[in-house]
MDAnalysis code that builds the backbone (N, CA, C; Angstrom):
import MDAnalysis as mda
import numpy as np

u = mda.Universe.empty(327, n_residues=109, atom_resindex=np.repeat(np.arange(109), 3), trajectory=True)
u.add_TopologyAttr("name", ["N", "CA", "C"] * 109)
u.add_TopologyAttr("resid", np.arange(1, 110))
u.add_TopologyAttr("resname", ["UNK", "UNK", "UNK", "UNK", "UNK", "UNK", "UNK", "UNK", "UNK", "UNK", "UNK", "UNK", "UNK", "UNK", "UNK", "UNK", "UNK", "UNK", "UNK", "UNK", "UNK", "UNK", "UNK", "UNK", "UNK", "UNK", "UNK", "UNK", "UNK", "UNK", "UNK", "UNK", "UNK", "UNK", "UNK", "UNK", "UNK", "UNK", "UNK", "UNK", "UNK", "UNK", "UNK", "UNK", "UNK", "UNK", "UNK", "UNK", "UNK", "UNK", "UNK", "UNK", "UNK", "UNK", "UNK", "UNK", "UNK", "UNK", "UNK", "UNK", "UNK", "UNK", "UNK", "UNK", "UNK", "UNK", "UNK", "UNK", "UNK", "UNK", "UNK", "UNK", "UNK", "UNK", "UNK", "UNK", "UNK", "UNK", "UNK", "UNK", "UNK", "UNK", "UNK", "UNK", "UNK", "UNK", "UNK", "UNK", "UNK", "UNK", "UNK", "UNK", "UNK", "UNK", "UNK", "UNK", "UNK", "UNK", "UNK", "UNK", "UNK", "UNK", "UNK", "UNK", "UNK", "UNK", "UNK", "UNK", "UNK"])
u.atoms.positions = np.array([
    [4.403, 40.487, -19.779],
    [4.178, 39.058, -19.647],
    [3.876, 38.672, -18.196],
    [4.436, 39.432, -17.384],
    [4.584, 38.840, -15.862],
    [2.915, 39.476, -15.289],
    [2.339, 40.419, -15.965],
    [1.331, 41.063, -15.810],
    [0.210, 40.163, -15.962],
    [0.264, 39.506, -17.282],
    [-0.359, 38.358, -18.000],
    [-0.921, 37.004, -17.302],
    [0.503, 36.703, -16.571],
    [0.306, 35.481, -15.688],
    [-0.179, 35.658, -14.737],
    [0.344, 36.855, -13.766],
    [-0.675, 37.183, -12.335],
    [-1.848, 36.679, -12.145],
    [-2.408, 37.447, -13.621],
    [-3.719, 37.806, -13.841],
    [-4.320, 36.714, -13.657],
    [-3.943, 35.546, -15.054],
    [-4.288, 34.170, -14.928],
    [-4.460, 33.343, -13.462],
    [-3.052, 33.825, -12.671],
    [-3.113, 33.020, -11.653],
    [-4.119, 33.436, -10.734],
    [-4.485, 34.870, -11.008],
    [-5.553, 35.247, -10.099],
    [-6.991, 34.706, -10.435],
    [-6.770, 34.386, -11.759],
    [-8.468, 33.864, -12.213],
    [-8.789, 32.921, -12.181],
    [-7.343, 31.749, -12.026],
    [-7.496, 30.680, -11.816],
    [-7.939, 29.918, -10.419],
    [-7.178, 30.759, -9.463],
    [-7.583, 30.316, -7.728],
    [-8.777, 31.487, -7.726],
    [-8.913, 32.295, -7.903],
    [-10.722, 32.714, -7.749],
    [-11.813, 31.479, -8.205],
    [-11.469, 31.057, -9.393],
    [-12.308, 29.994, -9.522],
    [-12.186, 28.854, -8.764],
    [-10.884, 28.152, -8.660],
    [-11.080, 27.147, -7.601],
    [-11.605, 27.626, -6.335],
    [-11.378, 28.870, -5.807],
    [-12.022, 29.059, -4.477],
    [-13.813, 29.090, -4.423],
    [-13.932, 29.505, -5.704],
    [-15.258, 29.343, -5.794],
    [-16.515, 27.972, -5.871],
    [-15.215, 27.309, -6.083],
    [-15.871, 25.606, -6.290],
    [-15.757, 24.702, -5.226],
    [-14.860, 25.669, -3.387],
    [-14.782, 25.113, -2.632],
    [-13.874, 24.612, -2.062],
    [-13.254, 24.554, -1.077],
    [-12.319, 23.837, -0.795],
    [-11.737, 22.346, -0.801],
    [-13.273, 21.627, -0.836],
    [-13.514, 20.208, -0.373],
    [-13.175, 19.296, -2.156],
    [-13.326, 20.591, -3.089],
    [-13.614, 19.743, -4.562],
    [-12.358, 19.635, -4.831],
    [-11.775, 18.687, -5.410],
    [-10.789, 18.208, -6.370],
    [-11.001, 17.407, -7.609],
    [-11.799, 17.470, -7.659],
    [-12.241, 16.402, -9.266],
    [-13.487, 16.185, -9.645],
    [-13.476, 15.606, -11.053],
    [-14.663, 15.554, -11.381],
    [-14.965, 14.149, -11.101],
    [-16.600, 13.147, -10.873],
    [-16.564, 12.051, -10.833],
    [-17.990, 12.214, -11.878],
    [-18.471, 10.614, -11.641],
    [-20.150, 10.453, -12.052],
    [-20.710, 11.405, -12.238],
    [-20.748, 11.710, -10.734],
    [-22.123, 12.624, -10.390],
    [-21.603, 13.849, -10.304],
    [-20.801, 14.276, -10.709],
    [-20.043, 16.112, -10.390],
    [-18.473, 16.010, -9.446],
    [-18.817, 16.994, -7.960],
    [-17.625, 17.121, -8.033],
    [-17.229, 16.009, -6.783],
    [-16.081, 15.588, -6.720],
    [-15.363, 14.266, -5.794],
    [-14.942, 15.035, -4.360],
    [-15.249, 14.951, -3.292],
    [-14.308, 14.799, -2.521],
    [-13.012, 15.457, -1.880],
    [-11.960, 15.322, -1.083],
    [-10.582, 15.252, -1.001],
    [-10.584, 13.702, -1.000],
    [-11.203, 13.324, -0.158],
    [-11.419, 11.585, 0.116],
    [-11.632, 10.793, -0.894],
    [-12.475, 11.144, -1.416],
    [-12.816, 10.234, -2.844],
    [-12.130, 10.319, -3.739],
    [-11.098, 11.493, -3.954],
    [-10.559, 11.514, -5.274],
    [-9.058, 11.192, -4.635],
    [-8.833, 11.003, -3.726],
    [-7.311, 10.002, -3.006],
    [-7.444, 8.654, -2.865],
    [-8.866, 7.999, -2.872],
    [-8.748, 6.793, -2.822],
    [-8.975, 6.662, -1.880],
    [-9.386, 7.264, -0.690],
    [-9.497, 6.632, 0.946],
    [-11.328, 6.576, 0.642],
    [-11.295, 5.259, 1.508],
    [-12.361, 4.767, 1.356],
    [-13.580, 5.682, 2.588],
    [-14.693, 6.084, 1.569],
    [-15.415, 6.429, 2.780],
    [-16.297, 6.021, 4.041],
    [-16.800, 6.610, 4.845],
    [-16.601, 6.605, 6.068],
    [-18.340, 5.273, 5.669],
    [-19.363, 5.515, 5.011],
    [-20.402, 5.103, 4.829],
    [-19.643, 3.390, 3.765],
    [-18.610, 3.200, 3.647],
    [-17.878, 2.074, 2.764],
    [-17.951, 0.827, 3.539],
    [-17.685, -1.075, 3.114],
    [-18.061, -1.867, 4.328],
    [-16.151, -1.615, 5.182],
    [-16.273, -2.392, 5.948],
    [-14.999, -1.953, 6.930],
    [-14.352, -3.602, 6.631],
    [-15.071, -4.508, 5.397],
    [-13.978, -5.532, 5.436],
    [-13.848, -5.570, 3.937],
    [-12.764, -6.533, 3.498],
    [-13.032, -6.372, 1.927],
    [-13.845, -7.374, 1.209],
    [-14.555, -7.053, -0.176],
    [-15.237, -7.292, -0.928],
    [-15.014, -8.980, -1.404],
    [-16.324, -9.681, -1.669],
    [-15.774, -10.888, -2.030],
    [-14.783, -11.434, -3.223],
    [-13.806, -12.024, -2.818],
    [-13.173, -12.362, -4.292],
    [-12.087, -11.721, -4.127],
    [-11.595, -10.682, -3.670],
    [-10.613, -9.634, -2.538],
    [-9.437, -10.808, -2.280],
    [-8.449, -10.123, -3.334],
    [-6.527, -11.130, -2.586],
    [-5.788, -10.242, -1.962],
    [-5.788, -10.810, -0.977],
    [-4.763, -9.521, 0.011],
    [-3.723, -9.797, -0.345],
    [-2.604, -8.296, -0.238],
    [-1.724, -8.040, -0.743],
    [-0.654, -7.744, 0.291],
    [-1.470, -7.753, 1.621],
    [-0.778, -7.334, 2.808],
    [-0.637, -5.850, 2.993],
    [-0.214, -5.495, 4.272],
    [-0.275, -4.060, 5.135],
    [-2.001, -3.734, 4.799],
    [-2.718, -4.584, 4.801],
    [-4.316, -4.144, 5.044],
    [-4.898, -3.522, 3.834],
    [-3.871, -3.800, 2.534],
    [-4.306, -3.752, 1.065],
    [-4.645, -4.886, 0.481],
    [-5.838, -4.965, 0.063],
    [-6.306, -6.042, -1.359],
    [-6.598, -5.609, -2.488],
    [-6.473, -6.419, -3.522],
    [-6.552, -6.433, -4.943],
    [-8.049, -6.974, -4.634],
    [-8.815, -6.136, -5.885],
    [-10.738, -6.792, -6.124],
    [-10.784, -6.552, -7.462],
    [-11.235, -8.063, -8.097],
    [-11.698, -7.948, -9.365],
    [-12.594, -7.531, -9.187],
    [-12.797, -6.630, -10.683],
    [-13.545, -5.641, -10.472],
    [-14.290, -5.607, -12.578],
    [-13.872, -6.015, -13.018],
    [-13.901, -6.231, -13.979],
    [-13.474, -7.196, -14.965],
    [-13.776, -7.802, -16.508],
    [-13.268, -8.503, -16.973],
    [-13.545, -8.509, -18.463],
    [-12.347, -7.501, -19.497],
    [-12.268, -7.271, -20.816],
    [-12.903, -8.390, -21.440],
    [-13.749, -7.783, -22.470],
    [-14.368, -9.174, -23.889],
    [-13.123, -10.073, -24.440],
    [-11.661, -9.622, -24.081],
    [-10.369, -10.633, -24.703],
    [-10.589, -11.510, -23.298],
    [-10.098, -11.420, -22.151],
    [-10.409, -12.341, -20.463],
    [-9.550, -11.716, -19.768],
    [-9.258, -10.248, -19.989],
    [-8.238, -9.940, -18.666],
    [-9.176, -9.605, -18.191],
    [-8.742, -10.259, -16.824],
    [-9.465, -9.080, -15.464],
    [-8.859, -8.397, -14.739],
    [-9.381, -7.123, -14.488],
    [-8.767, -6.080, -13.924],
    [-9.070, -6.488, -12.703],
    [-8.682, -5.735, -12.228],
    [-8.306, -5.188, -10.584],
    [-8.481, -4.153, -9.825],
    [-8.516, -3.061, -8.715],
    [-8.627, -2.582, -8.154],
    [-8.383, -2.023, -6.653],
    [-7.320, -1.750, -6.223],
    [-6.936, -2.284, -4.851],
    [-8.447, -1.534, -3.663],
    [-8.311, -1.917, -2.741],
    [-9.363, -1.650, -1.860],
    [-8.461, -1.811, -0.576],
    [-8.756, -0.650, 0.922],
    [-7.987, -0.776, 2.051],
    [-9.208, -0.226, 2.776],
    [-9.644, -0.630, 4.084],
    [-10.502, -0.261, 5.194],
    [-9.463, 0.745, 5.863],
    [-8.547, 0.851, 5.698],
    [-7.204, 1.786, 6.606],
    [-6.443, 2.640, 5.788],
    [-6.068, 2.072, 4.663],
    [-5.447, 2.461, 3.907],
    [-5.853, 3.513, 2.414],
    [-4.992, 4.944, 2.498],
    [-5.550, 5.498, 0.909],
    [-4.822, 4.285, 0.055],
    [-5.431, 3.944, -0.807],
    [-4.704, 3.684, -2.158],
    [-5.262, 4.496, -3.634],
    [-4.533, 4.047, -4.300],
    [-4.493, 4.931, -5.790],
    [-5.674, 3.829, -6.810],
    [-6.653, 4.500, -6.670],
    [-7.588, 3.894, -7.659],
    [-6.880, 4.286, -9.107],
    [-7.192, 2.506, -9.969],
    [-6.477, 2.457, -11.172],
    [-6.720, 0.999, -11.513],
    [-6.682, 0.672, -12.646],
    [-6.697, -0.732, -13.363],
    [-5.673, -1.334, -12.849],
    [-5.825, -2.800, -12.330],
    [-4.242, -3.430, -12.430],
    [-4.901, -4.576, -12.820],
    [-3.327, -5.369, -12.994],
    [-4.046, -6.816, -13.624],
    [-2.608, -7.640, -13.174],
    [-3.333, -8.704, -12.951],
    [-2.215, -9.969, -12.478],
    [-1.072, -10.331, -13.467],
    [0.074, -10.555, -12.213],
    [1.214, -11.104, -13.417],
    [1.111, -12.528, -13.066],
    [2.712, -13.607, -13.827],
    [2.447, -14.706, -13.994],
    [2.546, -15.013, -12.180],
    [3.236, -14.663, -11.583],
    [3.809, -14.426, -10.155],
    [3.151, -14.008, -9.468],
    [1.904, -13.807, -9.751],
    [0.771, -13.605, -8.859],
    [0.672, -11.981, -8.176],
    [1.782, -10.972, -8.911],
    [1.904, -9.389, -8.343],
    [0.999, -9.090, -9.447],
    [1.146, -7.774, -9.228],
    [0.266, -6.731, -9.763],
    [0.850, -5.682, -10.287],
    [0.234, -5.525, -11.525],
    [1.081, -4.093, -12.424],
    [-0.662, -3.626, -13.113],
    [-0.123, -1.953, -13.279],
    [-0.973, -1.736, -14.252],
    [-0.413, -1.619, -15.379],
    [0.671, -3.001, -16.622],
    [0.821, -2.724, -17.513],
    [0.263, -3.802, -17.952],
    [-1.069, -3.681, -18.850],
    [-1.974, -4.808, -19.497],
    [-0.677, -5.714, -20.018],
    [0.455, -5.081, -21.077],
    [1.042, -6.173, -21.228],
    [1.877, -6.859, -20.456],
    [1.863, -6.954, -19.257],
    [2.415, -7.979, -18.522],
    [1.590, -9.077, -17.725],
    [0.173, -8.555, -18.036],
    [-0.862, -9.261, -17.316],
    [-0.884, -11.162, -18.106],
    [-0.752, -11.677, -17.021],
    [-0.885, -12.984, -17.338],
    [-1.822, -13.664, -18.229],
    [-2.801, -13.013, -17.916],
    [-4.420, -13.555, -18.438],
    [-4.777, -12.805, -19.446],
    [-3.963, -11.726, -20.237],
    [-4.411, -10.963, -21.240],
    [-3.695, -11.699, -22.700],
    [-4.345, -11.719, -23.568],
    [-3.881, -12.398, -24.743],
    [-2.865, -10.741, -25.474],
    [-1.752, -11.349, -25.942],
    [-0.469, -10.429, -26.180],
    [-0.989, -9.292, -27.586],
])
């Protein structure tokens, strides 16, 4: 068994080494980044935020970015400084941010 796994583990980092150091994910167009697939914005990105952009403070904003056929609109955080974790969020009644649709204010239950 222990023979078994080596093996695997050897076939497994041969292949990632083969795809590069720089790749971690898949996107659109093939492979992402270290940068792109952490969320840090790249270097060619604007350096202020997007219109419509609610800052959230420490140099993070929330950007609608979308808006479901029911009327939630999602979200997206965006930072000129900051990695953040690309992901859906959506407003609560309190004006924070979760990514659990059902707590989103504007989403019908």
């Amino acid at each position: 068994m222990r023979m078994r796994n080596w093996m695997a583990g050897g076939f497994l980092g041969a292949v990632l080494a083969a795809c590069g150091s720089s790749v971690t994910g898949i996107g659109d167009e093939g492979a992402m980044t270290e940068a792109e697939s952490s969320g840090m914005r790249p270097a060619s990105a604007p350096a202020s935020p997007p219109e419509g952009a609610i800052d959230v403070g420490r140099g993070v904003y929330m950007v609608p970015v979308s808006k479901t056929t029911d009327g939630c609109v999602q979200y997206t955080p965006w930072s000129a400084t900051s990695a953040v974790v690309t992901a859906i969020h959506y407003r609560r009644v309190d004006g924070s941010f979760t990514t659990n649709r059902e707590e989103a204010a504007d989403c019908p239950s």
